[in-house]
GUFI-516882 format. One record per residue (C-alpha): x, y negated, z. Coordinates in pm, whole numbers, plus 50000, padded with zeros to 5 digits. Example, Ala and Ser with C-alpha at 12.3 -4.5 7.8 and 13.67 -1.06 7.14 Angstrom:
512305045050780/513675010650714/
//
This chain:
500005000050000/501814963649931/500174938550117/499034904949986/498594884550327/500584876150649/499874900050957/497614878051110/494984902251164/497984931951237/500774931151428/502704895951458/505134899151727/507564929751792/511154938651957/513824950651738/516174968851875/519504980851752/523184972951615/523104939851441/525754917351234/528304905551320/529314935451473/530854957951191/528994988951168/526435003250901/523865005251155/524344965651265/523724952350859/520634981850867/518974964351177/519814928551034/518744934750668/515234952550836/514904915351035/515454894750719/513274920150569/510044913050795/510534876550839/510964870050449/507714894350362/505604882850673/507004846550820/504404845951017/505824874351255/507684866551510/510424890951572/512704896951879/515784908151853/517554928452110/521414933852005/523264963452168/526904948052260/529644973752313/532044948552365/530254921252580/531564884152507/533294894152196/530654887151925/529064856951838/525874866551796/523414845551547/519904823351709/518004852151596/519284877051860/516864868852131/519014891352381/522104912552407/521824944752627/525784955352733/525964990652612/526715007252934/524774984753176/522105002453247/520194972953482/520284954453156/518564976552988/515594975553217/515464938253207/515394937652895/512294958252895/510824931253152/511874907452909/509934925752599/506574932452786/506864891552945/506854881052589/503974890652469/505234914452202/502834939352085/505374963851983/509244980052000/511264993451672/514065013151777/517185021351574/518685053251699/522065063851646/524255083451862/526545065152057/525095030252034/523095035052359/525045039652728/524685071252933/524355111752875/523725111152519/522345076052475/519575084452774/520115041252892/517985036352588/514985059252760/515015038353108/514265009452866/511275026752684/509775040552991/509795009153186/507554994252856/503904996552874/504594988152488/503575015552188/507435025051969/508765033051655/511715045251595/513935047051339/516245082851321/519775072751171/520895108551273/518475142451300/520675167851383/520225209751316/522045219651637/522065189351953/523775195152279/521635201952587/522125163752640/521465148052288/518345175852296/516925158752627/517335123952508/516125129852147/512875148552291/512365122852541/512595093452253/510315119952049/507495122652308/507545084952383/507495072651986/504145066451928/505465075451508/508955083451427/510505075551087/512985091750888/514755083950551/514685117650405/512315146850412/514775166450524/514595147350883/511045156850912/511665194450803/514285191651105/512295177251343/509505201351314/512355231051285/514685220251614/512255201151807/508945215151757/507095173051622/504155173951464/504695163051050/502095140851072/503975120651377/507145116451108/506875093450831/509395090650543/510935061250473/513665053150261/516735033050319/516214996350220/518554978449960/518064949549816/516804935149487/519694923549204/518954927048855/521474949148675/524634938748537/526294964048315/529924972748506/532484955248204/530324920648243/531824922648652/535304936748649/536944903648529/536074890248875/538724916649070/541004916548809/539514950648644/539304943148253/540324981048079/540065000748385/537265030448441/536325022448805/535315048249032/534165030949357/533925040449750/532425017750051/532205020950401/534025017750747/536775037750658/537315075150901/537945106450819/534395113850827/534165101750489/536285128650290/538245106050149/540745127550110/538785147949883/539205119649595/542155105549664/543235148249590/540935148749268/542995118649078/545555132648920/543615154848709/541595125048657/544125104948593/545205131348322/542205127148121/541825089948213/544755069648261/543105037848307/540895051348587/541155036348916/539955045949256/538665015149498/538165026249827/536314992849967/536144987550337/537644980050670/539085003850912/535935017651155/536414993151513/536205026551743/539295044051529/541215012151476/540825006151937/541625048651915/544875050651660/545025017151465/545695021851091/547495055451166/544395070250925/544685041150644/548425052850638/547755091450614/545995080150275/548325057850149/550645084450207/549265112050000/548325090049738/551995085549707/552435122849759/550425128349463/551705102449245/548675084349234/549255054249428/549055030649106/545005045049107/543945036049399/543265000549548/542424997649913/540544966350019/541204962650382/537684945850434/534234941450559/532354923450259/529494906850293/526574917650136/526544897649804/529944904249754/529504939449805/526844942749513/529704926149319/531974953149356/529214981149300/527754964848993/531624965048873/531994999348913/531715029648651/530665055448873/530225056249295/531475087749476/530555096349845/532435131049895/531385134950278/531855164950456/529105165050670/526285183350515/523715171650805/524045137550720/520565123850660/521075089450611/524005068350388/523225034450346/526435032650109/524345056749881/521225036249901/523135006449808/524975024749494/521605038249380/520185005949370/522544988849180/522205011248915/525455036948980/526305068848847/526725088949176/528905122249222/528175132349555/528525159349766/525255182749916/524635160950218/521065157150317/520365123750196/521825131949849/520105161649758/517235143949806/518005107149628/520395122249351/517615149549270/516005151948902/519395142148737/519595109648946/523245117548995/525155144049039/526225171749323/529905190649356/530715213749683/532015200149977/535625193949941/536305206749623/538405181849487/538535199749157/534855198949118/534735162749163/537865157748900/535875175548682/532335160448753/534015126248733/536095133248391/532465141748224/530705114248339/534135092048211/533615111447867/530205104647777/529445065047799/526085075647696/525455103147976/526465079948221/524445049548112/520785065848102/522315080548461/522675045548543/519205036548424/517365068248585/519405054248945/518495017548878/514805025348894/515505050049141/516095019149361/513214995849292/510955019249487/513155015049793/513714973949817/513794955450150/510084939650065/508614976349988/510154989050299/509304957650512/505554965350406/505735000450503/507004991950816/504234967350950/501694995250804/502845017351114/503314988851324/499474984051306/498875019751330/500055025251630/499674990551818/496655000452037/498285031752131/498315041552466/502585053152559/503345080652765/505445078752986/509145094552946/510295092653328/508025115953557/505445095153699/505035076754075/505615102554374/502395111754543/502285089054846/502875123355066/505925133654874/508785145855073/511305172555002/512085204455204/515035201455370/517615218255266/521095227655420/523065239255121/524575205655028/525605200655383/527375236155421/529075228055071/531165199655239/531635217955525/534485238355649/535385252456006/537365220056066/534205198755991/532365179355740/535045165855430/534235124755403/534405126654989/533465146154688/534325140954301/531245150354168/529415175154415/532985188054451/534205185654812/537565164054807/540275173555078/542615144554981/540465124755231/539715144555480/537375138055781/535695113456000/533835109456273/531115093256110/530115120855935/530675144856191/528485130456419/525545123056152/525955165656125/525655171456461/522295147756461/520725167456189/521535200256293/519125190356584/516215178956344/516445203356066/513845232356053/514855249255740/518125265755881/517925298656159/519135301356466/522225317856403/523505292756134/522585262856375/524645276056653/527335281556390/527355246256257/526105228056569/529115244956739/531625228056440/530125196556453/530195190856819/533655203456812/535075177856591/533765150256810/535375165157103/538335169156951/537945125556847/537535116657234/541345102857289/541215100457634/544845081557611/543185051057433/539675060057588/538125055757240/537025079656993/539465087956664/537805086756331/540055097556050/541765131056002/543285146455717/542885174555571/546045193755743/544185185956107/546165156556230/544865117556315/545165092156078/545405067256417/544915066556809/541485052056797/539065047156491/536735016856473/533915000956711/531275012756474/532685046956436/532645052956848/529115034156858/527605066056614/529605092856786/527945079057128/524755078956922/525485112056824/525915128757218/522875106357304/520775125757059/522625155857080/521945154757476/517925148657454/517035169257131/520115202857099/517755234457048/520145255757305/520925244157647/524555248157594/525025223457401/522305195957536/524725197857911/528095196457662/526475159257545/525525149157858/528735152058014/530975135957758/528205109357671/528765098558111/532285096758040/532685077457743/529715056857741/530615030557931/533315023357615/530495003857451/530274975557673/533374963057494/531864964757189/531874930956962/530084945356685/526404940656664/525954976056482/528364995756714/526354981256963/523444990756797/524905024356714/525375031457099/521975020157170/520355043556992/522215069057173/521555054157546/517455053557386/517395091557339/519295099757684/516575079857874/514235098857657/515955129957873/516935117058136/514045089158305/516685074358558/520415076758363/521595038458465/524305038458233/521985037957946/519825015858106/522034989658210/523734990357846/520004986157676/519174958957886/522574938857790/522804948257439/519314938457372/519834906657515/522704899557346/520964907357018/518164884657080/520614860457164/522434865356806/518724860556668/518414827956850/521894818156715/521544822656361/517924819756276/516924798255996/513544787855873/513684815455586/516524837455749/515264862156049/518414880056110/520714888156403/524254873356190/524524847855873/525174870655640/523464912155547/525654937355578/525534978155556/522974999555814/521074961955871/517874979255998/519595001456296/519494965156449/515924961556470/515444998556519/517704999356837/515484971456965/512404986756929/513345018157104/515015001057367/511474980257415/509995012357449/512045030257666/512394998157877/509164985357816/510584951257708/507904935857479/510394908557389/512614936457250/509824956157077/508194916856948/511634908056798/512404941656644/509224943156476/509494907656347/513014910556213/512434945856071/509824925955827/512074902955717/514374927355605/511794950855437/510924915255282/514724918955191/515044949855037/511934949854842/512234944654435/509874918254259/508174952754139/507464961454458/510374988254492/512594993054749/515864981854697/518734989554941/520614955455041/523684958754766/527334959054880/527694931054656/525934912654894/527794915655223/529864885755395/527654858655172/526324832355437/522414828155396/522584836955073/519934863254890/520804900554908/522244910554546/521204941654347/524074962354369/525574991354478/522755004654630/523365034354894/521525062455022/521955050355423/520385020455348/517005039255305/517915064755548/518485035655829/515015019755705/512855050555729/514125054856068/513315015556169/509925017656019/509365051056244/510135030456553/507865002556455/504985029656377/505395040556746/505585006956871/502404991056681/500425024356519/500065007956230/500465026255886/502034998355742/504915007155882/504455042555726/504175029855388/507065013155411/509115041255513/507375060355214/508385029455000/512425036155122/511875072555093/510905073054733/514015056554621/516075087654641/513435103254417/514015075954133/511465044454230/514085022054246/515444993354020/517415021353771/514545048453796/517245073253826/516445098954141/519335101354355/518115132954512/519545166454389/516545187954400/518495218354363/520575221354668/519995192554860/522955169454725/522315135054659/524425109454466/526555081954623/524405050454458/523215030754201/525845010554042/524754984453769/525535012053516/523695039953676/524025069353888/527345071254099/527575105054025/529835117054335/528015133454645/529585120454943/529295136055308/526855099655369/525155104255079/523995137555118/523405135155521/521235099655451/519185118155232/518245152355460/518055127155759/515645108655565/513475136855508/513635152555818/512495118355925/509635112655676/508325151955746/507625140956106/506205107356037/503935121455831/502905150056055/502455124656383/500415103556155/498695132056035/497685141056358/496955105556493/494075105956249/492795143856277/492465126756668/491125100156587/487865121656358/487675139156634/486735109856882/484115093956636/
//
């Protein structure tokens, strides 16, 4: 159908995604040719560009790129959804090529898509027989969200269907575009590059070995034989990625067999990316075009489309997209790198001036049926086809507001040894280099009290290791706990840090009120009396914190243990005194700038309220826990942990990144205070809100929880997932849930209570 009228009554504002001029790459002139395209056919639609950028800062991109999105940042990838769906487009068109888009396989590109409430097209540069398990996830995740999908041979579709499983009817075929010269017979043009009396064979393209050069350069000297006045141009610039890899080291390998072969005086290489009226000048001057690649899956060569169109006598070999253009004598096919089949191919079509001009005619009007304006037109057919569609999404939808995983040990018992809990792990591999800590030990020694899903015998096991290593940190020289120890069993120092004695007090507190054996609930008890009193030379508001938490839960088992009641009285004080100190009109915090575990601070006050029923405690716990939810909550309405980005910046907003898995943990178990304190299920839906971060609601939609063993990743960076599982990491996130499990349950049976009275 060729349309006669502007869109007005169709689609009029889209996103176009892709490469685009001037970054050197077929796929960047594709994207910007498709722009020109639409806004010459239809100037009444506005459309968006959105530029990929593998080398932020370096291009200067034109007014019509609306945006760039950095390849591998995958934040910017979701604002630049934001950005799409705020603008009122009604539509995206997506280029997809391999290794344009950041991540596994390109899977940045999907975050985008799925955070659109926008139908999408895409365009398939690539369909390929055989994909990795990666580029098979990503390409069947782009399939199912693409409301059509478009292809430039039928081929593409046969693949799709084959591989993938698409419906036909979801694939269209659409040609490459090219644009519209009239033809110029090759003699009239070769004056201009200093040609006159030479038969001009002609190659374009970012040069790389994965266009079979070779296979020509090897072919000319039985050419030449036949032909001496035949000349082989091989037109284009060195590909960016294999000039950053090796330089011109491949340029030279061709220069050099040339000379090899005795050819050199045949060939002419122009070191250069043409623009695109210059290019047509060197095709139109040309006797015949050869593209002898050695990929036979290729389903797309712009290079082809662009010889085709101006009229070229093409010897090609089998690829996808030339069986299909070059078919009914519209050029002509040799095997894949047979350079004697091309010499010979070539030498005919140099023989028989006639042969090759009605080739040249047959190609020419080959062309006209695939011209920017034709394609254009076909494009905004689909664009109003599927503009009222409805997109599914890619990304598994919103947890159920009851979601919480079973715990589950295995992650734990990876990182552990008899020594104790390893600090670090490249990738869920447990890294000795950096040995232990007390930090980590002690977390362990909390959660083997609150975890249901392990038996008896492997608590005792584990509970015994854990409580081991922080008897071993007690220094009794220095009177402070150690926290670092290698690998080979020996202290990094005499006496870690205050915050790293305030969790190991913690730890004993907890360890002392909630052990499942006896044995170890009087082991707590007794070392918690005799190092306890360390805290009350604490400066640090966490350790502090950190140590009230663990004075909370021995009053919790012990009614009248002083110790923890005199250091709950004076460390709440003191923090309500901080409070006092640095409050602002829009700042509610206990310091001047956000730091890492922020809500243990109001959590420790709460529980010390409660425990010393202190309704100033509870009153300012509760009202500085808000502002920090307030904090760590996303203009979506996400949580978002308080980034390390942001810590040491005076009254300044909290910024995005890195995001880690204790931040959630550490607001789960604040919002559990504040439900005990108040009842109110606010409080419960905010811990849900924290809790669903590690299961991908957060500002990257990536889950951080490892489902299949209980691992979790280390954060969200600005370009996704730190991949590593860290002793933290993968505590946070089994603390979290045994947290959330009994949250769920008290509230749970608040209300089955509360039916009951009515």
């Amino acid at each position: 159908m060729t349309r006669t009228s502007p869109l007005s009554d169709r689609v009029d504002h889209i996103a176009l995604i892709g490469n685009f001029l001037p970054r050197k790459c077929g796929l960047a002139t594709f994207t910007t040719d498709s722009f020109e395209a639409l806004r010459s056919r239809f100037p009444d639609m506005r459309v968006d560009v959105y530029a990929m950028d593998d080398r932020p800062g370096s291009y200067d991109f034109p007014s019509a790129v609306t945006a760039t999105i950095p390849q591998d940042d995958r934040a910017a990838y979701l604002d630049a959804a934001r950005a799409i769906d705020a603008s009122g487009a009604q539509a995206i068109w997506v280029q997809h090529e391999y290794g344009i888009y950041g991540g596994s396989a390109g899977d940045h590109l999907l975050a985008l898509l799925d955070r659109s409430g926008l139908p999408v097209i895409a365009t398939l540069h690539t369909v390929l027989e055989a994909p990795n398990p990666d580029e098979r996830r990503v390409m069947e995740a782009l399939l199912r969200r693409a409301a059509r999908v478009i292809v430039m041979a039928e081929k593409g579709r046969d693949i799709l269907r084959r591989a993938h499983g698409v419906d036909p009817r979801k694939v269209m075929v659409i040609p490459h575009g090219v644009p519209d010269r009239a033809y110029d017979a090759p003699d009239s043009m070769k004056g201009r590059f200093g040609w006159d009396g030479r038969q001009v064979i002609l190659t374009f393209g970012l040069l790389a070995p994965s266009k079979g050069i070779e296979t020509v350069i090897e072919a000319l000297p039985a050419i030449v034989e036949r032909h001496p006045d035949a000349l082989y141009v091989i037109l284009g610039a060195t590909h960016p990625n294999l000039v950053a890899h090796e330089g011109e080291a491949y340029r030279d390998r061709l220069h050099a067999l040339a000379a090899q072969l005795g050819v050199e005086r045949h060939i002419a290489f122009v070191n250069a990316f043409v623009e695109q009226d210059e290019l047509l000048d060197y095709l139109q001057a040309a006797d015949i075009y050869a593209t002898p690649y050695p990929n036979p899956a290729q389903i797309t060569s712009g290079t082809l489309s662009y010889a085709v169109a101006m009229g070229k006598p093409v010897v090609s070999t089998p690829y996808v997209h030339a069986t299909e253009i070059l078919a009914d004598d519209h050029g002509v096919l040799v095997p894949f790198g047979d350079s004697g089949a091309f010499a010979q191919a070539i030498g005919a079509l140099l023989d028989d001036d006639e042969a090759r001009s009605a080739m040249a005619e047959r190609a020419y009007q080959r062309g006209r049926t695939m011209i920017w304006p034709r394609i254009a037109e076909s494009v905004a057919d689909l664009l109003g086809v599927v503009r009222d569609t409805r997109p599914p999404r890619i990304i598994p939808g919103p947890a159920q507001r009851d979601t919480v995983l079973s715990t589950d040990f295995r992650a734990v018992e990876r990182m552990s040894d008899a020594t104790g809990m390893l600090q670090h792990s490249i990738y869920a591999v447990p890294d000795r280099r950096h040995g232990y800590c007390i930090d980590d030990n002690a977390r362990a020694l909390i959660l083997m009290h609150r975890i249901d899903t392990v038996g008896d015998s492997e608590r005792d096991r584990w509970t015994s290791v854990y409580a081991a290593f922080v008897q071993f940190a007690w220094n009794p020289d220095t009177r402070r706990f150690r926290n670092f120890m290698r690998f080979d069993r020996s202290w990094c120092e005499d006496e870690g840090s205050e915050d790293s004695n305030g969790r190991a007090l913690w730890a004993l507190g907890v360890t002392a009120a909630e052990a499942r054996d006896v044995k170890y609930r009087d082991w707590a008890r007794v070392l918690f009396d005799q190092t306890a009193s360390i805290a009350f030379d604490f400066g640090s508001p966490r350790a502090r914190a950190f140590a009230m938490l663990g004075a909370t839960a021995m009053l919790d088992a012990h009614q009248g243990h002083a110790l923890s009641r005199t250091l709950l009285e004076r460390f709440g004080e003191e923090l309500v005194a901080l409070l006092d100190e640095a409050r602002r009109p829009e700042w509610e915090w206990f310091e001047i700038v956000l730091a890492y575990d922020n809500a243990r601070l109001p959590e420790a006050l709460m529980r010390a309220g409660r425990a010393l029923d202190r309704a100033d405690f509870t009153a300012c716990g509760l009202s500085t826990l808000g502002w920090i939810v307030g904090q760590q909550t996303s203009p979506e309405g996400r949580f978002r942990a308080i980034g390390t980005e942001s810590f040491g910046r005076p009254y300044a907003d909290p910024m995005p990144f890195d995001q880690q898995p204790l931040e959630a943990q550490a607001t789960i178990d604040a919002c559990a205070a504040a439900y005990n304190a108040t009842g109110e299920l606010r409080w419960v839906d905010e811990a849900q809100r924290a809790y669903r971060w590690y299961l991908g609601q957060n500002d990257l939609e990536l889950p951080l929880a490892s489902t299949a063993d209980g691992g979790c990743f280390d954060g969200l960076t600005p370009h996704g997932l730190n991949r590593n599982q860290g002793a933290e990491s993968i505590l946070a996130l089994q603390l979290a849930s045994c947290a959330m499990t009994d949250l769920l349950q008290r509230t749970q049976n608040m209300a089955v209570r509360a039916q009951a009275v009515a």
